[in-house]
PASEBA-1860 file (N, C-alpha, C; in nm, 3 decimals):
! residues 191
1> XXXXXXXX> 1.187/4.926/17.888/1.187/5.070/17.904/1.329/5.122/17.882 ~ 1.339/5.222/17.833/1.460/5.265/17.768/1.556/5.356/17.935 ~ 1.669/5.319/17.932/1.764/5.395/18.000/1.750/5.527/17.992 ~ 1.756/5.576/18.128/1.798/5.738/18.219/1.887/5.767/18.203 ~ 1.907/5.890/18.163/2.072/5.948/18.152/2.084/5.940/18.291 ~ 2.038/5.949/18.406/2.093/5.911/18.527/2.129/5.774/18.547 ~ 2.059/5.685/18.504/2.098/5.507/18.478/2.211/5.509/18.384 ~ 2.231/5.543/18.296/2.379/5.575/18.236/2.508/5.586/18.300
9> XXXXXXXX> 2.440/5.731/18.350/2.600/5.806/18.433/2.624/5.683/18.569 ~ 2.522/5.646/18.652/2.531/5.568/18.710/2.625/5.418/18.682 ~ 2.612/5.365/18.556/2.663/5.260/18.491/2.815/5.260/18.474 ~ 2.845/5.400/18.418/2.942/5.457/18.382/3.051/5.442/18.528 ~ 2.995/5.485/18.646/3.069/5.534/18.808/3.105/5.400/18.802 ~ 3.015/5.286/18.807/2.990/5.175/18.862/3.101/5.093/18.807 ~ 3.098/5.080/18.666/3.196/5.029/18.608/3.337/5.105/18.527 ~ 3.316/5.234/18.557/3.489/5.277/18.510/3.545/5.195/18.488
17> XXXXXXXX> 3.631/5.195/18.631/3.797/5.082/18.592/3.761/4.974/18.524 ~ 3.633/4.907/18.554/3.618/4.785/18.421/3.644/4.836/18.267 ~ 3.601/4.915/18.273/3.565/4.917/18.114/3.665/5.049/18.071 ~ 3.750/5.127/18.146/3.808/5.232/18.107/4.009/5.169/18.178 ~ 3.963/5.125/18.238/4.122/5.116/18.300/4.139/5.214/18.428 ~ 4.011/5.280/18.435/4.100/5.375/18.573/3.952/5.404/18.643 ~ 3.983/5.447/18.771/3.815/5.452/18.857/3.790/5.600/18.786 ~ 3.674/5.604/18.861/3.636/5.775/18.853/3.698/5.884/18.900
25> XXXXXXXX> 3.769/5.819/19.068/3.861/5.920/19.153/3.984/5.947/19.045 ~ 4.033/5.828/18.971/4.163/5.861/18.926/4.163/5.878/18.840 ~ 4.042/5.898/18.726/3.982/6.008/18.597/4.019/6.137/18.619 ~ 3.936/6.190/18.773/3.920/6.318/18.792/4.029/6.348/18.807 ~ 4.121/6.310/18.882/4.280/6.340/18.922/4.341/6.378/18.842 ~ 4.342/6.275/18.741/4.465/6.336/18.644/4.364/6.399/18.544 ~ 4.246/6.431/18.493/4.176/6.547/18.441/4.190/6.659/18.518 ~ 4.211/6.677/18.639/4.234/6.778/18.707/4.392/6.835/18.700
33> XXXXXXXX> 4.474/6.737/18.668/4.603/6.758/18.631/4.617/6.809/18.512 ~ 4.564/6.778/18.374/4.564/6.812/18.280/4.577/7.004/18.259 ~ 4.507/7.040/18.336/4.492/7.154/18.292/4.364/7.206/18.236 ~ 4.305/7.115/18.160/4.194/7.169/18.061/4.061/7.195/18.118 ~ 3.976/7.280/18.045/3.872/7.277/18.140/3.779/7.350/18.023 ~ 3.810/7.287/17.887/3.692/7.285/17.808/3.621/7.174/17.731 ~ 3.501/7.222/17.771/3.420/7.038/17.729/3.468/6.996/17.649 ~ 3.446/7.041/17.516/3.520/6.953/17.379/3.646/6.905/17.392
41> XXXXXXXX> 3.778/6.976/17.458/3.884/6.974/17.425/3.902/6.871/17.498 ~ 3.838/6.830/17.663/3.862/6.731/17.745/3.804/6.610/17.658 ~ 3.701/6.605/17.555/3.616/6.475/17.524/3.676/6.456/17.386 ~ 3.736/6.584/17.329/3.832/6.488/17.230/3.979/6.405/17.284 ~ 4.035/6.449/17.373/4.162/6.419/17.464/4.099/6.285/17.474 ~ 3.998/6.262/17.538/3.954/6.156/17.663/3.954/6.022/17.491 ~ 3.869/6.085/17.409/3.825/6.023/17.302/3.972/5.953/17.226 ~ 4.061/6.074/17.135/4.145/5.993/17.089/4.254/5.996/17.151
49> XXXXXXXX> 4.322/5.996/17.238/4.437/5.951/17.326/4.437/5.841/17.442 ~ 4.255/5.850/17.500/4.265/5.724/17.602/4.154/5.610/17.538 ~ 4.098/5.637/17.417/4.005/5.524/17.370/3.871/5.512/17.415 ~ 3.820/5.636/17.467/3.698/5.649/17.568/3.573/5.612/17.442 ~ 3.474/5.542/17.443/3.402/5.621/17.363/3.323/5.721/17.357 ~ 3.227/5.764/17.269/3.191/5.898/17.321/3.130/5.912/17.428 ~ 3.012/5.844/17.467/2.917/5.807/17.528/3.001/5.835/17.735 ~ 3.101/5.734/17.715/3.202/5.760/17.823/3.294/5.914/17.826
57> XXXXXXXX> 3.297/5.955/17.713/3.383/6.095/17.759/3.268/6.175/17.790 ~ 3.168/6.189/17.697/3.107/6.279/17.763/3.053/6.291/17.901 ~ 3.026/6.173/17.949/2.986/6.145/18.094/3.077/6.205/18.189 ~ 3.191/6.144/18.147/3.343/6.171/18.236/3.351/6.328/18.216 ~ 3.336/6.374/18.132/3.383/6.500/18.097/3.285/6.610/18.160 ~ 3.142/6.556/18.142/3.006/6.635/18.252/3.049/6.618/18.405 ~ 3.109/6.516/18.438/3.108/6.501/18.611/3.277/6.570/18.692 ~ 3.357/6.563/18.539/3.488/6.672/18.615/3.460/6.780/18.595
65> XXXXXXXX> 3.397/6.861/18.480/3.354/6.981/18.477/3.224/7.047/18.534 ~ 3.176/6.913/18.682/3.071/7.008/18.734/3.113/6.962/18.886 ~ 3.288/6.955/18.906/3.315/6.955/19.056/3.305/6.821/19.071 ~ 3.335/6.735/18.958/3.353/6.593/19.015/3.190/6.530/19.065 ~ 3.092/6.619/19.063/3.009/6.549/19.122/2.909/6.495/18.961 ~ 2.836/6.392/19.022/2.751/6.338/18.925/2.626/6.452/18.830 ~ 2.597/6.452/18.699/2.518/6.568/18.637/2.370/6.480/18.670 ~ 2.390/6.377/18.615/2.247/6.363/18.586/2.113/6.254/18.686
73> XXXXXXXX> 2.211/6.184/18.809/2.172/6.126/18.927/2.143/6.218/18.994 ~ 2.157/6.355/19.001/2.076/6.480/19.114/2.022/6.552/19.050 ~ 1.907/6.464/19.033/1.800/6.553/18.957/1.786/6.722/18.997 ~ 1.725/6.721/19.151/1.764/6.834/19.200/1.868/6.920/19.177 ~ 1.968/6.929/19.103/2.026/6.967/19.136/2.060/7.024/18.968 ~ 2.005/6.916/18.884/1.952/7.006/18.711/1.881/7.051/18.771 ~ 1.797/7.081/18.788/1.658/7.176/18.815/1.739/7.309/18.865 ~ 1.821/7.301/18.973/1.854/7.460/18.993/1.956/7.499/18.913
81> XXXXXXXX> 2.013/7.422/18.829/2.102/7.487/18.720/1.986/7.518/18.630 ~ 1.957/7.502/18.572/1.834/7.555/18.514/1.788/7.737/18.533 ~ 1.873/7.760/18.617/1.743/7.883/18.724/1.869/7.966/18.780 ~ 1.954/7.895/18.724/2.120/7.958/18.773/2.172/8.094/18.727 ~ 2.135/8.099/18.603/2.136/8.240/18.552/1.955/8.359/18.530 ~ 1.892/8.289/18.558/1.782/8.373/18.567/1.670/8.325/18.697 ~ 1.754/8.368/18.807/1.669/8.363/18.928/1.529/8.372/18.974 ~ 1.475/8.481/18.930/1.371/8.504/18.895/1.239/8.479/18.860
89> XXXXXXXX> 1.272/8.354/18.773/1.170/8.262/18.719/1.141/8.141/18.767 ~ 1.239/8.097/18.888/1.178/7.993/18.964/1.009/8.001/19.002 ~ 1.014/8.120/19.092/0.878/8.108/19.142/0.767/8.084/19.029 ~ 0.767/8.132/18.905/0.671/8.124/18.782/0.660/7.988/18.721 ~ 0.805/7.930/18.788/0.828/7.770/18.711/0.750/7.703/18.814 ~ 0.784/7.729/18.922/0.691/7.603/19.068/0.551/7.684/19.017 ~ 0.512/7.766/19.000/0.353/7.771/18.967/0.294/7.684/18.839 ~ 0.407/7.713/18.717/0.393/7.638/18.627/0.391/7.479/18.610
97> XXXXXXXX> 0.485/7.415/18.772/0.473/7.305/18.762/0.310/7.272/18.862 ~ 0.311/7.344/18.974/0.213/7.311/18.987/0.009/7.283/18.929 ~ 0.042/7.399/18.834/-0.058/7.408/18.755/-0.075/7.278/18.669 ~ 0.037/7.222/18.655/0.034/7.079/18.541/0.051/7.005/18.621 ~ 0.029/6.993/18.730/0.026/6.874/18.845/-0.125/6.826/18.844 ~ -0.144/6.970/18.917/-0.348/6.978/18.921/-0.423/6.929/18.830 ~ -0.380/6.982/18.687/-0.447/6.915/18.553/-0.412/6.842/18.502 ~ -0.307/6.754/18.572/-0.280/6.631/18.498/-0.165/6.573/18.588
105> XXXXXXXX> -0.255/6.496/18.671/-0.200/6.417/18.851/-0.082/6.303/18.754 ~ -0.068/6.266/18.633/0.012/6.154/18.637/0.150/6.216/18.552 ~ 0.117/6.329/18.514/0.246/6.414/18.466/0.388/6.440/18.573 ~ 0.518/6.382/18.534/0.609/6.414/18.566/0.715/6.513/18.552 ~ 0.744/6.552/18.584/0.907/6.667/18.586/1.021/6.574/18.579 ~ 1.095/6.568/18.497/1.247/6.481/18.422/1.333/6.612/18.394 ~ 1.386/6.698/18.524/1.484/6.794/18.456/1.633/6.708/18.403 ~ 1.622/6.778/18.257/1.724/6.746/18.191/1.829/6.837/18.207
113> XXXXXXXX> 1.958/6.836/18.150/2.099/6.840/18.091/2.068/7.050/18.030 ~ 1.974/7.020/17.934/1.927/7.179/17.903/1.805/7.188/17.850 ~ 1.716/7.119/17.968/1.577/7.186/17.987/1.515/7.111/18.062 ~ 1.393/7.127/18.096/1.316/7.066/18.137/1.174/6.997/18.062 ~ 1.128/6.881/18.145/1.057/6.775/18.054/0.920/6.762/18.129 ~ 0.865/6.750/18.041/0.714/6.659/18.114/0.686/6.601/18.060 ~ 0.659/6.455/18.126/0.596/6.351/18.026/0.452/6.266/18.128 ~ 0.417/6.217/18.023/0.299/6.134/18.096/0.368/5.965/18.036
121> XXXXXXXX> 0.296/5.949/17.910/0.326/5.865/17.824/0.467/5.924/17.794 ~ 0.416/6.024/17.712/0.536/6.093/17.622/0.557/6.220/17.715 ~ 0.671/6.305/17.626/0.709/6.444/17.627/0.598/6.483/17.587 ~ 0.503/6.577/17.647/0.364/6.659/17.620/0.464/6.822/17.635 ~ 0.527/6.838/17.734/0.542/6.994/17.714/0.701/6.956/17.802 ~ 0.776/7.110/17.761/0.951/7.100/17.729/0.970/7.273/17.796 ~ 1.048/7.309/17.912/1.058/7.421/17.939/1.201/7.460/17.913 ~ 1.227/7.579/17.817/1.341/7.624/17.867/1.380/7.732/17.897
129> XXXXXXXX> 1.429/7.781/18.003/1.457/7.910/18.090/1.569/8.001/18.034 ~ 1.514/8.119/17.979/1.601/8.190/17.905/1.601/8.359/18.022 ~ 1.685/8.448/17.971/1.671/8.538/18.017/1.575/8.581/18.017 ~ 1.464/8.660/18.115/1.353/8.764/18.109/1.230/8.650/18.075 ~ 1.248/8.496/18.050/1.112/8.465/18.020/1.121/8.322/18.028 ~ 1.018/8.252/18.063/1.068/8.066/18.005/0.969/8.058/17.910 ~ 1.052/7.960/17.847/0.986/7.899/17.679/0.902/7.763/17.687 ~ 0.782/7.743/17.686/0.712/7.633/17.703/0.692/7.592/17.577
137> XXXXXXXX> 0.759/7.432/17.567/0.722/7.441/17.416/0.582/7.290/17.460 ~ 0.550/7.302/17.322/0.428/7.185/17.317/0.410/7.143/17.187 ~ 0.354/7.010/17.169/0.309/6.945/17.049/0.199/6.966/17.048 ~ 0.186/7.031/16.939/0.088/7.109/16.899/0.040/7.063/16.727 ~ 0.123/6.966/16.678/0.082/6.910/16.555/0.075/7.042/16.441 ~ -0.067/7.060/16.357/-0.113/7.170/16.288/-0.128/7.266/16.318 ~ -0.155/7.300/16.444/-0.179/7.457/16.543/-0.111/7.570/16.468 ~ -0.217/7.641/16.412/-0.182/7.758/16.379/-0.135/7.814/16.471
145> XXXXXXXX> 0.067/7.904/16.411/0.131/7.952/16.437/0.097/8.119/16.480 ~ 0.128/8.168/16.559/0.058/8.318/16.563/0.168/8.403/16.674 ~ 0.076/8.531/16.693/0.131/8.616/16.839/0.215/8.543/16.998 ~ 0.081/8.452/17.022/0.063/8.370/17.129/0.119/8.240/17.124 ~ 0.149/8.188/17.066/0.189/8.007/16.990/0.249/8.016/16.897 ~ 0.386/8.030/16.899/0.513/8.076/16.824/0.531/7.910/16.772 ~ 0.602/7.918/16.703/0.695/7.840/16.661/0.808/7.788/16.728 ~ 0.870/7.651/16.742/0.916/7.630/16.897/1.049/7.670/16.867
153> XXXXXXXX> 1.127/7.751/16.976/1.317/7.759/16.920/1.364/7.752/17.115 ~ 1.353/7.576/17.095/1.396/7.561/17.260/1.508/7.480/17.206 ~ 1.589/7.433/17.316/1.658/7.324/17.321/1.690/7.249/17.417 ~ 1.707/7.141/17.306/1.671/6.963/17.393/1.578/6.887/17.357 ~ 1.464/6.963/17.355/1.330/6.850/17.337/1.325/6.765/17.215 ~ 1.226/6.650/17.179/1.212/6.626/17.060/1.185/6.743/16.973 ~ 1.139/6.683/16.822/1.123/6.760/16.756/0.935/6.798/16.757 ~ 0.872/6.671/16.762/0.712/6.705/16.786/0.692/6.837/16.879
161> XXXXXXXX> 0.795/6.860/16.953/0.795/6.971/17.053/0.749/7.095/16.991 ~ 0.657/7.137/16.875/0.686/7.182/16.755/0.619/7.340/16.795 ~ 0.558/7.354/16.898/0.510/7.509/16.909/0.572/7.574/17.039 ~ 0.571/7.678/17.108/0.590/7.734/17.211/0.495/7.859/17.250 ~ 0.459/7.896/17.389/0.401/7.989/17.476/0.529/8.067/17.544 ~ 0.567/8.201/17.573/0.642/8.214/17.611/0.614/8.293/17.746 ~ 0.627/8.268/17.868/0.538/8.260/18.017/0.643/8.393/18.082 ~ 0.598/8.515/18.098/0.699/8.617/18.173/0.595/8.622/18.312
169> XXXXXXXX> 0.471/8.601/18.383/0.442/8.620/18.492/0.329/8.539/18.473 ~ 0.238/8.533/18.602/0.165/8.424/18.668/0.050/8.418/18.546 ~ 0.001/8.503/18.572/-0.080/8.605/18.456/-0.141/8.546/18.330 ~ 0.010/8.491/18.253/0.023/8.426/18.153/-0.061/8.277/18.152 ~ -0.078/8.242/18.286/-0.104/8.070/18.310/-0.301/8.082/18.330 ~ -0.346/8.131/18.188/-0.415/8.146/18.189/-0.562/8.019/18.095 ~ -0.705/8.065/18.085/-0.745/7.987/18.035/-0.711/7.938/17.931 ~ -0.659/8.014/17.793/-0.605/7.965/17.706/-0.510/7.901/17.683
177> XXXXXXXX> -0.434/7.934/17.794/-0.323/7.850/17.781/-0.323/7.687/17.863 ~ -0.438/7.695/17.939/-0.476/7.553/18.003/-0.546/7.479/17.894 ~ -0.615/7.546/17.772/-0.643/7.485/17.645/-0.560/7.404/17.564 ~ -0.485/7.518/17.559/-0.279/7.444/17.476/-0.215/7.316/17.539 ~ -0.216/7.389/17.673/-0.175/7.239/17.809/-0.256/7.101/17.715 ~ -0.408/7.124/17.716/-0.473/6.985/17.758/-0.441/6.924/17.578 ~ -0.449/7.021/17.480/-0.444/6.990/17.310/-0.299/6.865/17.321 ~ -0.196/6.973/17.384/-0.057/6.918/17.338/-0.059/6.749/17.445
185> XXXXXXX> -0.120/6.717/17.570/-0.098/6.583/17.643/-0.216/6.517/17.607 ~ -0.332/6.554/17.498/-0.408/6.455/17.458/-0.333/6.431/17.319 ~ -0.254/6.488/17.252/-0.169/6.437/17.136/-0.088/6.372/17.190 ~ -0.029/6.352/17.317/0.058/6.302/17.300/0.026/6.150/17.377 ~ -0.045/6.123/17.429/-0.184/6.022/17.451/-0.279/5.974/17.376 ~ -0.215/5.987/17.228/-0.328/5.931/17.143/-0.272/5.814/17.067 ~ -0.315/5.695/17.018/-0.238/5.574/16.998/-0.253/5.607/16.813
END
């Protein structure tokens, strides 16, 4: 089974000073000394002046620029960044997760980095929380494109992620769209 970006970042804490020359405390220290406090500029620094590879700067570079604390081991804690700039849509998202609980008991929630995931087998459906609305995307294969079942423009997900519903109130979580639900996690359940 393939590695968690939380099994990663985890790997990363665990073995710093092995594999970098310095712990995590004394990363952050003198990144905190530096001055800098833009992603790229810290992960090219980290990259060609201390030999990081990427994989390691970016890690290093996610956990000083979010307060030293770990991004992707508190799951909880993607989930409310997620919801950080549009408050609002929590409550529509816990309905939305619960609705895909009910119809499908073995479906998980994997909040990511910049979005959110559901998988069973696979990624079946991909949320991402924009101003005024969240973007549900789904594999939808051939599904004619229309009003209702856009064309997907999220980010993060795969690319099969290939259609979207776009959910502004409860309203929306309707029969047709429990149709879309069941199309996109029997595609993605099919051998």
């Amino acid at each position: 089974m393939a590695k968690t970006s939380a099994e990663f970042e985890k790997a990363f804490i665990d073995t710093a000073k092995e594999k970098t020359g310095r712990s995590l405390k004394d990363w952050l220290i003198f990144l905190k000394a530096t001055g800098m406090d833009k992603r790229n500029t810290v992960m090219d620094m980290l990259k060609s002046e201390h030999g990081l590879n990427h994989m390691q700067a970016q890690l290093l570079t996610g956990i000083f620029l979010n307060n030293g604390q770990p991004v992707y081991m508190n799951e909880g804690s993607l989930l409310d960044l997620q919801f950080e700039k549009s408050p609002a849509f929590r409550p529509l998202f816990d309905e939305l997760t619960a609705f895909i609980g009910k119809a499908f008991p073995d479906a998980q929630l994997i909040p990511k980095k910049t979005y959110l995931s559901f998988t069973a087998t696979r990624e079946f459906a991909a949320v991402n929380v924009k101003t005024g609305e969240l973007r549900l995307g789904l594999d939808l294969g051939d599904h004619p494109f229309g009003e209702k079942v856009q064309q997907a423009k999220l980010s993060g997900p795969m690319p099969r992620i290939s259609h979207m519903v776009v959910l502004k109130q409860a309203g929306d979580l309707d029969d047709s769209f429990r149709s879309l639900l069941q199309q996109s996690y029997q595609r993605c359940h099919q051998k």
